[in-house]
N, CA and C atoms as a LAMMPS dump frame, in Angstrom:
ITEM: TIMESTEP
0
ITEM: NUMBER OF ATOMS
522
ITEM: BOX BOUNDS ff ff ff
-5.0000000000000000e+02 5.0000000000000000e+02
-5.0000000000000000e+02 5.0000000000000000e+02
-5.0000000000000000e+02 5.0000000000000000e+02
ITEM: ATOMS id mol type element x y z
1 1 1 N -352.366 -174.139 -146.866
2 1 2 C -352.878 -174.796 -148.041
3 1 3 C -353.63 -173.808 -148.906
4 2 1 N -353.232 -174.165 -150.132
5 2 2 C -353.955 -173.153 -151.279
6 2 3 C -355.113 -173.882 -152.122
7 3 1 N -355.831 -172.89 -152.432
8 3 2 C -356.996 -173.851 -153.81
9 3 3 C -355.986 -172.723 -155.254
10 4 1 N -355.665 -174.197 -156.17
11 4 2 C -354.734 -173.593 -157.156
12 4 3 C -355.794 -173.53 -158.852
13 5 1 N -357 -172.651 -159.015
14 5 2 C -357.303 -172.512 -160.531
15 5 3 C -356.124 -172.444 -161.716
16 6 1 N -356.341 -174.042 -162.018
17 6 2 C -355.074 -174.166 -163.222
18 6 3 C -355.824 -173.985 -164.567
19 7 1 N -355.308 -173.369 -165.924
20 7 2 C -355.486 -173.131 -167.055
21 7 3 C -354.869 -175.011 -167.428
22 8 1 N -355.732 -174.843 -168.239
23 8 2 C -355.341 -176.639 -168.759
24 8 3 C -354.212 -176.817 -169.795
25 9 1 N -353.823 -175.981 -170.425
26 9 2 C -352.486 -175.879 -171.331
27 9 3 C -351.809 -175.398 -170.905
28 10 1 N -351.062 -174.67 -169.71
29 10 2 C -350.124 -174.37 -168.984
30 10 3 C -350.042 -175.554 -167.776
31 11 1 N -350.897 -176.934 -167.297
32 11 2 C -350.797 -178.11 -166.625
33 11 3 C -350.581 -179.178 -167.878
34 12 1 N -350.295 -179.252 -169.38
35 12 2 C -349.783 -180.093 -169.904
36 12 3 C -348.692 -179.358 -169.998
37 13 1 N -347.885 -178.618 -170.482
38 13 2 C -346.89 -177.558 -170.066
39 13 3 C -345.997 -177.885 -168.867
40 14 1 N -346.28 -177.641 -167.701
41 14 2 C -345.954 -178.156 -166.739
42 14 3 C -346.596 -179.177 -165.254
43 15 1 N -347.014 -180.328 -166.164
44 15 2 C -347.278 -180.995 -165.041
45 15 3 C -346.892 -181.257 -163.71
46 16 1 N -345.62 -181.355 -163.516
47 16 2 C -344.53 -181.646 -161.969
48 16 3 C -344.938 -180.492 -161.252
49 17 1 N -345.26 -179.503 -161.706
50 17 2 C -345.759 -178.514 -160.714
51 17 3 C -346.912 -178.816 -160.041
52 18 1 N -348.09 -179.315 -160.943
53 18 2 C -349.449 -179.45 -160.467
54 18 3 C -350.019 -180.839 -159.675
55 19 1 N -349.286 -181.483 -159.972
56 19 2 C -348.359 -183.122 -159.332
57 19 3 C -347.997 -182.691 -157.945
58 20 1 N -347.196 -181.441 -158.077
59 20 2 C -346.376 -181.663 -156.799
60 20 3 C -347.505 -180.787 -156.026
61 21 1 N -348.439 -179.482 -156.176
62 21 2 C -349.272 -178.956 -155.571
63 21 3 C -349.967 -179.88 -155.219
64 22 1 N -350.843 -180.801 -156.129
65 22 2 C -351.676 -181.862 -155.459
66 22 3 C -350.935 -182.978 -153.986
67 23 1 N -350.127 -183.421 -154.558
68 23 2 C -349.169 -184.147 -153.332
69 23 3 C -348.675 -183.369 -152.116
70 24 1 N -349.172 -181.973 -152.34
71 24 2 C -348.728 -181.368 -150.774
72 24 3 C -349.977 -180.855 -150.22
73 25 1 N -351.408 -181.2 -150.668
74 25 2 C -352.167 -180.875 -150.079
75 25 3 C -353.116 -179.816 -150.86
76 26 1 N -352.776 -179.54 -151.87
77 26 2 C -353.806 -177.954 -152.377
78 26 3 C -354.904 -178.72 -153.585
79 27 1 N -355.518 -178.16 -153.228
80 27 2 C -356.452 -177.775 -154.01
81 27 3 C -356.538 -177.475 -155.931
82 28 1 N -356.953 -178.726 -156.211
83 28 2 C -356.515 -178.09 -157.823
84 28 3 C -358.172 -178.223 -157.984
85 29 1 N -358.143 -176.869 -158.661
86 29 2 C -359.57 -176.764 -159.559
87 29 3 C -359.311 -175.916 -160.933
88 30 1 N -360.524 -175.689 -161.058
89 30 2 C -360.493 -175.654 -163.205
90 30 3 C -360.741 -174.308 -163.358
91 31 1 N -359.916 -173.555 -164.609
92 31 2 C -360.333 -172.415 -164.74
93 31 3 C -359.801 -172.249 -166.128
94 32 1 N -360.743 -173.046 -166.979
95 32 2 C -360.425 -173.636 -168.547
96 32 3 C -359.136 -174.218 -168.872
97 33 1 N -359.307 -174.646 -170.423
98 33 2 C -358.31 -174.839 -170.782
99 33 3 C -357.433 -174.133 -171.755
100 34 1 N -358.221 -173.198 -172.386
101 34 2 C -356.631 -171.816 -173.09
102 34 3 C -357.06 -170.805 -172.503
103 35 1 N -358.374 -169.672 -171.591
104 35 2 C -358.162 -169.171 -170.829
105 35 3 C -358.414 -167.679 -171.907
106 36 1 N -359.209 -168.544 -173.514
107 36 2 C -359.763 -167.213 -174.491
108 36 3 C -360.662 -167.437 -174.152
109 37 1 N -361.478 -166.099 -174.151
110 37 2 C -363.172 -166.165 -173.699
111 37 3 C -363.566 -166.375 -175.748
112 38 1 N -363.13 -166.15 -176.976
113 38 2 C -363.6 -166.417 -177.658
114 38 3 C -363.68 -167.943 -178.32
115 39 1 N -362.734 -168.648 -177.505
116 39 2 C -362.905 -170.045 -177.516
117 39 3 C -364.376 -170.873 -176.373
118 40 1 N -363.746 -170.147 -175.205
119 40 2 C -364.917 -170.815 -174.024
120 40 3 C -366.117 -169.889 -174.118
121 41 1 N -366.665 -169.162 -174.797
122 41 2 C -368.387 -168.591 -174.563
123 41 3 C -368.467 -168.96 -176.341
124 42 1 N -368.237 -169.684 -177.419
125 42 2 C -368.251 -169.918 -178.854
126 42 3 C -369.67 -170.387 -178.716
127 43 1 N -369.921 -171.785 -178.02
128 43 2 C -371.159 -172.191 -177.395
129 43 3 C -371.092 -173.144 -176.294
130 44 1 N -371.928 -173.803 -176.126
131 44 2 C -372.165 -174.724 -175.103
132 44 3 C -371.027 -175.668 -175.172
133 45 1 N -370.93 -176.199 -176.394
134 45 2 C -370.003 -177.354 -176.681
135 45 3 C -368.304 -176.894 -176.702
136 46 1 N -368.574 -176.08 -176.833
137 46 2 C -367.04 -174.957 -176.746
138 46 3 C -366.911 -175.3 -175.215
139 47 1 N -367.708 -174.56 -174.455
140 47 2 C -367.392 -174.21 -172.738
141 47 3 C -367.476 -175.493 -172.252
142 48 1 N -368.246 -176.42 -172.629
143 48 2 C -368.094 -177.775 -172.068
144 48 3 C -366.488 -178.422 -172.097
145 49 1 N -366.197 -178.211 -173.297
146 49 2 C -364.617 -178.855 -173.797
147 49 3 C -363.655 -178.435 -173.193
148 50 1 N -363.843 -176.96 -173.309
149 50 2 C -362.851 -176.22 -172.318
150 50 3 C -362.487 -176.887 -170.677
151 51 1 N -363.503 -176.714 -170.252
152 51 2 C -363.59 -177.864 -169.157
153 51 3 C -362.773 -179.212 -168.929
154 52 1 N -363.954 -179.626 -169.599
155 52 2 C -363.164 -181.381 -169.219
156 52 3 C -362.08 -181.084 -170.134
157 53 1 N -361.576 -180.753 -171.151
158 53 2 C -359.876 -181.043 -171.118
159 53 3 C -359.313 -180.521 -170.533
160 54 1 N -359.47 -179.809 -169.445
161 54 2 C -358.784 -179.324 -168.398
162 54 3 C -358.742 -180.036 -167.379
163 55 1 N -360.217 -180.577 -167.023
164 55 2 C -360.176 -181.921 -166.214
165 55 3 C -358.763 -183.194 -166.962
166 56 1 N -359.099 -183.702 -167.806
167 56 2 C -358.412 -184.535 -168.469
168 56 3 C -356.682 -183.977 -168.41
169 57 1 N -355.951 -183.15 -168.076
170 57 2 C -354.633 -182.632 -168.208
171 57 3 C -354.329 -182.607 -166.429
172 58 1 N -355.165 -182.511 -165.673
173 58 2 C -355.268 -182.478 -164.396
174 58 3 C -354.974 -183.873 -164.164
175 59 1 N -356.179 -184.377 -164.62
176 59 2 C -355.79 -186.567 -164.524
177 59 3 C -354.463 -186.99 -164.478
178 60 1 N -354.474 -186.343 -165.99
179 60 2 C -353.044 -186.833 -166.414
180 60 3 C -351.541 -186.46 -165.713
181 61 1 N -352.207 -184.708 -164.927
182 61 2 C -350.535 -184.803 -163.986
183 61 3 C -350.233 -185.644 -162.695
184 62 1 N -351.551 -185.561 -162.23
185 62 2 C -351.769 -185.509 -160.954
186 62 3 C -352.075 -187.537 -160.611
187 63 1 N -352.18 -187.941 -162.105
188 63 2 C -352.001 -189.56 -161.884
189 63 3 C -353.786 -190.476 -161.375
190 64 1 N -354.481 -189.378 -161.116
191 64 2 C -355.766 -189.601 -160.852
192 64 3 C -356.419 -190 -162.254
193 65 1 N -357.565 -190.723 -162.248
194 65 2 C -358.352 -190.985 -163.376
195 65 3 C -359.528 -190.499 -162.934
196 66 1 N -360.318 -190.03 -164.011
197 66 2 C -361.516 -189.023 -164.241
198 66 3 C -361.46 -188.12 -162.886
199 67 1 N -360.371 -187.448 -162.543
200 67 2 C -360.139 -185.804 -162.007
201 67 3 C -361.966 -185.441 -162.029
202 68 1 N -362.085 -184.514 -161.247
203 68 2 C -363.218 -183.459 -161.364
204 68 3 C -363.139 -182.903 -160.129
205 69 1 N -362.793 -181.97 -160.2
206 69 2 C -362.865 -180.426 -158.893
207 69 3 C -363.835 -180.179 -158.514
208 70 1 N -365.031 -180.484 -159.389
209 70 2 C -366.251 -179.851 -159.12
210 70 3 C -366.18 -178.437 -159.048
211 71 1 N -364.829 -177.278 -158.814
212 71 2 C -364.91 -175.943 -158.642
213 71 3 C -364.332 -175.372 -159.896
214 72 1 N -364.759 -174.504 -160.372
215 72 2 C -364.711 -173.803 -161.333
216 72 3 C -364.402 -172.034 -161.581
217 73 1 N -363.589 -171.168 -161.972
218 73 2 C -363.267 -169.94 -161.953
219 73 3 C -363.021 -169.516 -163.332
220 74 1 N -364.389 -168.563 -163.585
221 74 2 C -364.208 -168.021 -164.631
222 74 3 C -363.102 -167.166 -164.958
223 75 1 N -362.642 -166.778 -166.175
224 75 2 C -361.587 -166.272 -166.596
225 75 3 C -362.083 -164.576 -165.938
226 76 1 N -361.705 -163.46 -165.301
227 76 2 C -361.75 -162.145 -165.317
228 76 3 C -363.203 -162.323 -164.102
229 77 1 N -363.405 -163.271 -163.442
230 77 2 C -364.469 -163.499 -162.612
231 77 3 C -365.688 -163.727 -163.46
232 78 1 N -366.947 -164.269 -162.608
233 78 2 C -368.76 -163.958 -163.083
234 78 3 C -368.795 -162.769 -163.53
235 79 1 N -368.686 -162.327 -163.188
236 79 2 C -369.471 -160.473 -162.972
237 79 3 C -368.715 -160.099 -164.263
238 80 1 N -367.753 -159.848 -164.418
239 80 2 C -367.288 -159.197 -165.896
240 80 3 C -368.423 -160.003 -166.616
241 81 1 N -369.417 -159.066 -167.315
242 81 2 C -369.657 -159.817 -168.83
243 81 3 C -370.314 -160.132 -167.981
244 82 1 N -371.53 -160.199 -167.279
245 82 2 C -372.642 -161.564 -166.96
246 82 3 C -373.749 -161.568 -167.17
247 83 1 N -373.995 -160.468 -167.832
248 83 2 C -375.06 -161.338 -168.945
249 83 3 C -374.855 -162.318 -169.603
250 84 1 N -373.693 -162.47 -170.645
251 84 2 C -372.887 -163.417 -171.507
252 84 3 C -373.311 -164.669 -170.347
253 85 1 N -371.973 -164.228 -169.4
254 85 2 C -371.349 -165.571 -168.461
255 85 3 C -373.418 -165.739 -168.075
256 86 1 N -374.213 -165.408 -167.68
257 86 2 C -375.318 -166.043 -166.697
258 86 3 C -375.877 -167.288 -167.699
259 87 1 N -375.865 -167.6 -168.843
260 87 2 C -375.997 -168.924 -169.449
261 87 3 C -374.887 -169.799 -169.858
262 88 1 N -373.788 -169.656 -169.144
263 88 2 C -372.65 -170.451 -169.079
264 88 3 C -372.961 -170.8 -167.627
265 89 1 N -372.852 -170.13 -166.641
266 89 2 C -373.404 -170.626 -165.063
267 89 3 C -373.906 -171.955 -165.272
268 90 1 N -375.42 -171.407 -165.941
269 90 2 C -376.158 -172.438 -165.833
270 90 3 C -376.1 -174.272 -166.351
271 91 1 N -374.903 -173.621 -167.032
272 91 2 C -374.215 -175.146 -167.957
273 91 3 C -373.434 -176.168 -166.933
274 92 1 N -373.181 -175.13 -165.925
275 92 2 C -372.206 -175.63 -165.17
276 92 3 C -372.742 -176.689 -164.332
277 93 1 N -373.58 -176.872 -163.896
278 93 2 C -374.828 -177.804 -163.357
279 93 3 C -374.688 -179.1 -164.426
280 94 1 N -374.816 -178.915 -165.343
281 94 2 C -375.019 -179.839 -166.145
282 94 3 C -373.838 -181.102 -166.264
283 95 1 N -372.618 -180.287 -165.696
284 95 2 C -371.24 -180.962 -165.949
285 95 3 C -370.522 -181.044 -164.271
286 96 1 N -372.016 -181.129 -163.533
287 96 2 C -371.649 -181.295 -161.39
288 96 3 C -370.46 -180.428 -161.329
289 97 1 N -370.597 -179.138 -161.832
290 97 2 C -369.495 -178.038 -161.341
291 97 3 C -370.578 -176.927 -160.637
292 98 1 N -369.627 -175.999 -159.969
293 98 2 C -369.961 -174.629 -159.052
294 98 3 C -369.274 -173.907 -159.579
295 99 1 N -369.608 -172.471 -159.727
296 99 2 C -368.347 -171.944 -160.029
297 99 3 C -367.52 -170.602 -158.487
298 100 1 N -366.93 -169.831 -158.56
299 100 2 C -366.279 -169.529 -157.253
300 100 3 C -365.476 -168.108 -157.802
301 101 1 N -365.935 -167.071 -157.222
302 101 2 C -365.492 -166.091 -157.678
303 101 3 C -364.864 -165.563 -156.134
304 102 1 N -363.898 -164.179 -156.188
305 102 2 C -362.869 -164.055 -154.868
306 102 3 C -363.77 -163.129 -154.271
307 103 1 N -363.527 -162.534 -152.852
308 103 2 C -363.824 -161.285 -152.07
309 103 3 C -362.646 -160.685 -151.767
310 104 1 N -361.45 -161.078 -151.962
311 104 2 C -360.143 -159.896 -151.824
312 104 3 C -359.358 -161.014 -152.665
313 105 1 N -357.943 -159.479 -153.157
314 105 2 C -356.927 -159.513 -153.891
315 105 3 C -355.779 -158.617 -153.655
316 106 1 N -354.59 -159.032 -154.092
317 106 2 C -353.495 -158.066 -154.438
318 106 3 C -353.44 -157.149 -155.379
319 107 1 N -354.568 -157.073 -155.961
320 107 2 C -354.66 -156.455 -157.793
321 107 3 C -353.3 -156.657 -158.498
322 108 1 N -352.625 -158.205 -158.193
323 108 2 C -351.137 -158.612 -159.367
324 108 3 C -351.538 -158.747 -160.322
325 109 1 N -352.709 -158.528 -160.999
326 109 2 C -353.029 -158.659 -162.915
327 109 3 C -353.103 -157.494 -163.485
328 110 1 N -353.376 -156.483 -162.399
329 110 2 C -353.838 -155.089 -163.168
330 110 3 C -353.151 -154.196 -163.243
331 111 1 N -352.387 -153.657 -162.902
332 111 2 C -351.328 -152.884 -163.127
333 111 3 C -350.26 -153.689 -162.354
334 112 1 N -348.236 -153.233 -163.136
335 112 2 C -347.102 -153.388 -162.26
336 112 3 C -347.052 -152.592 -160.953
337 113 1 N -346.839 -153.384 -160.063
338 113 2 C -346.946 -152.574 -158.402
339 113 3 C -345.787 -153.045 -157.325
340 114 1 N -345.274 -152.128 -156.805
341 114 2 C -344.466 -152.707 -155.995
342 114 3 C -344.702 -153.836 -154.406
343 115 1 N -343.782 -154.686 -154.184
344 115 2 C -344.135 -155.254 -153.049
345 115 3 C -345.262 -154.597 -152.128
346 116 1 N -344.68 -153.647 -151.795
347 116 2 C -345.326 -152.7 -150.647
348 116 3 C -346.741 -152.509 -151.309
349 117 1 N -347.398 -152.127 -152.413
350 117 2 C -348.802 -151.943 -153.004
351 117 3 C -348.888 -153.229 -152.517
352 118 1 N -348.422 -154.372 -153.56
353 118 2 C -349.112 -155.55 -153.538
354 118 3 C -349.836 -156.017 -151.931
355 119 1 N -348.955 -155.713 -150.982
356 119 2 C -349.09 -156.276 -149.523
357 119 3 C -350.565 -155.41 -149.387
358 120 1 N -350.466 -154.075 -149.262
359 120 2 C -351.544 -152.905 -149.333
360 120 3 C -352.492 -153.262 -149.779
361 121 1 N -352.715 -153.379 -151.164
362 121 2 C -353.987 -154.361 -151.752
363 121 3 C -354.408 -155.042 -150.966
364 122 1 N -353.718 -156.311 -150.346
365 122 2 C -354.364 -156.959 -150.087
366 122 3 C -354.849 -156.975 -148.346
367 123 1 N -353.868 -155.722 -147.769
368 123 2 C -354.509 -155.549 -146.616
369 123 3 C -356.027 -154.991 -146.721
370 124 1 N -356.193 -153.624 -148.053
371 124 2 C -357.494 -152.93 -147.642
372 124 3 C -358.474 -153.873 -148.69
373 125 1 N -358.3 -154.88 -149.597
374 125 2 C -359.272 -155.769 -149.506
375 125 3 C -359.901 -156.964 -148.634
376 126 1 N -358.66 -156.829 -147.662
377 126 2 C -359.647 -158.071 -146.748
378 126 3 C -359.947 -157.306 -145.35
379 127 1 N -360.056 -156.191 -145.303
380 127 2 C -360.324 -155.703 -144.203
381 127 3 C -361.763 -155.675 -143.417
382 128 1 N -361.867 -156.441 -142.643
383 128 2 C -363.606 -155.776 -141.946
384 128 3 C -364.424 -157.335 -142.746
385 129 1 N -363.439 -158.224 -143.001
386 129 2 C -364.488 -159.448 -143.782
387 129 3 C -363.951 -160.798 -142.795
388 130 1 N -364.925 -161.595 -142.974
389 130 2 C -364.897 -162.633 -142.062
390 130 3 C -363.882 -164.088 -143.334
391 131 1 N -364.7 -164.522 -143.537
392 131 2 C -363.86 -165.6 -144.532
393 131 3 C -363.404 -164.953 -145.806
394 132 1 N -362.069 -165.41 -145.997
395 132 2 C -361.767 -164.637 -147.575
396 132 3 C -361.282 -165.65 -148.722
397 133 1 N -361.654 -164.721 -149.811
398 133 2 C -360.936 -166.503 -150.876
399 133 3 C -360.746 -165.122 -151.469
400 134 1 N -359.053 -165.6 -151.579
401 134 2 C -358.29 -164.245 -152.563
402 134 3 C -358.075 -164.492 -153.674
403 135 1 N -357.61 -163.722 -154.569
404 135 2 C -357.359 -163.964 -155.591
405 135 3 C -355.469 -163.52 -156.12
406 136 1 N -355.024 -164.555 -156.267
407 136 2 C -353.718 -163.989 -156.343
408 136 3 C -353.215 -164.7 -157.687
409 137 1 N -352.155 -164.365 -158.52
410 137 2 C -351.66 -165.027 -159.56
411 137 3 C -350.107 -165.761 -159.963
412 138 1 N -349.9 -166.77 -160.289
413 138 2 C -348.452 -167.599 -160.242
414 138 3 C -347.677 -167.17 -160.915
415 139 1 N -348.527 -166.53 -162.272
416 139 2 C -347.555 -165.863 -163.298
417 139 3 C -346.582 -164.652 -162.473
418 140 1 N -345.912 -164.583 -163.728
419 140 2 C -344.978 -163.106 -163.432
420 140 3 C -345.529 -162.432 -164.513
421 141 1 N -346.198 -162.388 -164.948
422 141 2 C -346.323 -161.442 -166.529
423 141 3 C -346.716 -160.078 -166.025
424 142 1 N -347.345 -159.331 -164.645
425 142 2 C -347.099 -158.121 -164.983
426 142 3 C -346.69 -157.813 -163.282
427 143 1 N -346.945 -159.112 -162.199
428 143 2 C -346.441 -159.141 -160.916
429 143 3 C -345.675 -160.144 -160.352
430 144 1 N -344.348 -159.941 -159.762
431 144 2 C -343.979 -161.327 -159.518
432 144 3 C -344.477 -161.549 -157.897
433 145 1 N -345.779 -162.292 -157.454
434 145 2 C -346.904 -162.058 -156.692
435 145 3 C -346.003 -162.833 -155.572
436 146 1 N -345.315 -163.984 -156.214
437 146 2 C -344.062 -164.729 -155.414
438 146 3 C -343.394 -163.507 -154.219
439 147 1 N -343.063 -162.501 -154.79
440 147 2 C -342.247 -162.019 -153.898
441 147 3 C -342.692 -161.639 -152.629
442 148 1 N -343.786 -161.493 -152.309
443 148 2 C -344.892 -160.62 -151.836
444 148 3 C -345.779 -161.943 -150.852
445 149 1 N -345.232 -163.196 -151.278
446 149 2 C -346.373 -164.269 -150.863
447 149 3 C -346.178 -164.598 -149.196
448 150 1 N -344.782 -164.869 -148.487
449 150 2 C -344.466 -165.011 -147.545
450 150 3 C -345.103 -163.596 -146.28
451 151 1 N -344.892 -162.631 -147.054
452 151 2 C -345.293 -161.462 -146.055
453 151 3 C -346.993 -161.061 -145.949
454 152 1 N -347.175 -161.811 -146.663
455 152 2 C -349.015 -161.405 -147.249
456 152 3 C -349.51 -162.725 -146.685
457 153 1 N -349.177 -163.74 -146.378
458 153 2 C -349.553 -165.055 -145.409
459 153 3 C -349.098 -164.582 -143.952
460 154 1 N -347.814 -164.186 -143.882
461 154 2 C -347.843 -163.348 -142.361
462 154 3 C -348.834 -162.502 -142.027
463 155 1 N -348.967 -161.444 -142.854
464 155 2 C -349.891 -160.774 -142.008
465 155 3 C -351.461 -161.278 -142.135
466 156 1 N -351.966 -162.013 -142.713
467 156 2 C -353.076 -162.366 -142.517
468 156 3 C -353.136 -163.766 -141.29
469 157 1 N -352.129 -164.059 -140.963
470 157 2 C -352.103 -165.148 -139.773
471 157 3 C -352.126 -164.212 -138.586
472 158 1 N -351.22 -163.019 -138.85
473 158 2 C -351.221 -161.943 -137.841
474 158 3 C -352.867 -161.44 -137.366
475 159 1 N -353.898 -162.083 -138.468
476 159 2 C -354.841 -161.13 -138.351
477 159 3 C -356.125 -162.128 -137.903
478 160 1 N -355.356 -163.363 -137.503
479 160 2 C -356.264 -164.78 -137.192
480 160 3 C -356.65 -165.286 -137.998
481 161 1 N -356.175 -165.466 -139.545
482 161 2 C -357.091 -165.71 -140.651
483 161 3 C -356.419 -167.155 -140.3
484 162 1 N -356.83 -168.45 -140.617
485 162 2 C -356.611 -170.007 -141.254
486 162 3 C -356.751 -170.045 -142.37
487 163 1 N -355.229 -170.914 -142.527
488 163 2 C -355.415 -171.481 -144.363
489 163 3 C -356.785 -172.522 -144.542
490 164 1 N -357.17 -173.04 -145.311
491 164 2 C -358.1 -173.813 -146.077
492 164 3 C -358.022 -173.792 -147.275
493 165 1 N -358.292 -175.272 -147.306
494 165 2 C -358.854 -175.663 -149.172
495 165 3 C -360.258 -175.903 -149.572
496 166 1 N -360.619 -175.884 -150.602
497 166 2 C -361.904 -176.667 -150.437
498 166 3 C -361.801 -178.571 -150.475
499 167 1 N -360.669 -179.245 -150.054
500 167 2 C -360.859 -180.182 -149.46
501 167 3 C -361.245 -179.989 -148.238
502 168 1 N -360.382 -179.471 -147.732
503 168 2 C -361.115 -179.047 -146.097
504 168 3 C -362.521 -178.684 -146.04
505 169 1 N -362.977 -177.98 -147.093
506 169 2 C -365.018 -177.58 -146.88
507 169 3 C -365.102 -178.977 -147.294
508 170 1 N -365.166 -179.8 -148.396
509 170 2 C -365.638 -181.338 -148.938
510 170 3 C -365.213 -181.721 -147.935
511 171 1 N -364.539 -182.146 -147.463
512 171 2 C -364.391 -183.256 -145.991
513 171 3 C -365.283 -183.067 -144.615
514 172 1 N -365.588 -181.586 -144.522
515 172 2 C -366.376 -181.425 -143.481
516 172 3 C -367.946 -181.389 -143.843
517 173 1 N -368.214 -181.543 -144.669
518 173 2 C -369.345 -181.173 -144.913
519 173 3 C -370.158 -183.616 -145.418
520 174 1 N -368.803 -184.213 -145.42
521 174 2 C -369.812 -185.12 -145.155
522 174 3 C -369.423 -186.26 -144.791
């Protein structure tokens, strides 16, 4: 099971995808809705909107009424920019969100890399760490991360890791 950060105009775009992720178990949470930082940091009322219409496109695939993930992923992570982002954080409270940044990745956004990197990445970022929340991407625009996904879940099962969602943390926790 995956936790899937959907952009909210690529889930009106293709809903049946985010429909069908929810119906098999994953995790949908928010990670705006166009995914410009000069739209979502404009102001408060900007980053708020961004949000819930992302909530609201989620509703609408997934058949749920008033959706809320409660989890949240800034565009390029917190840390880029956080001075900016540290009074957007704090908004996030205001609208019962968290937000959730990764401890390992494939680096599929940052440069084109072959299978073999991609796997690499993500062996020497999760190495020597106990729980991991990766960061990986659906697009193809500069990795097709797909290709790479079956062998990069092997070896981290190889390595005792368990899938989880954060349904699985919300369910245990009450």
């Amino acid at each position: 099971l995956a936790t899937f950060f959907v952009i909210g105009k690529r889930v009106e775009q293709n809903p049946e995808f985010v429909k069908r992720a929810y119906e098999e178990g994953h995790f949908i949470a928010n990670h705006t809705y166009s995914h410009q930082d000069q739209k979502l940091y404009q102001n408060r009322e900007s980053f708020f909107e961004e949000i819930l219409k992302t909530d609201k496109a989620i509703s609408n695939a997934i058949g749920i009424e008033n959706y809320h993930s409660h989890l949240f992923r800034f565009p390029c992570g917190s840390m880029v920019n956080y001075n900016v982002k540290k009074k957007y954080i704090s908004y996030l409270e205001e609208i019962d969100y968290t937000y959730l940044d990764w401890n390992c990745l494939n680096k599929d956004s940052e440069r084109k890399c072959s299978k073999y990197q991609l796997l690499n990445n993500l062996k020497k970022t999760s190495k020597n760490k106990g729980t991991l929340i990766i960061l990986m991407h659906d697009t193809a625009d500069v990795n097709k991360t797909y290709t790479v996904l079956k062998s990069s879940i092997s070896y981290l099962k190889s390595q005792g890791y368990e899938f989880r969602n954060f349904y699985d943390l919300i369910n245990n926790q009450f």
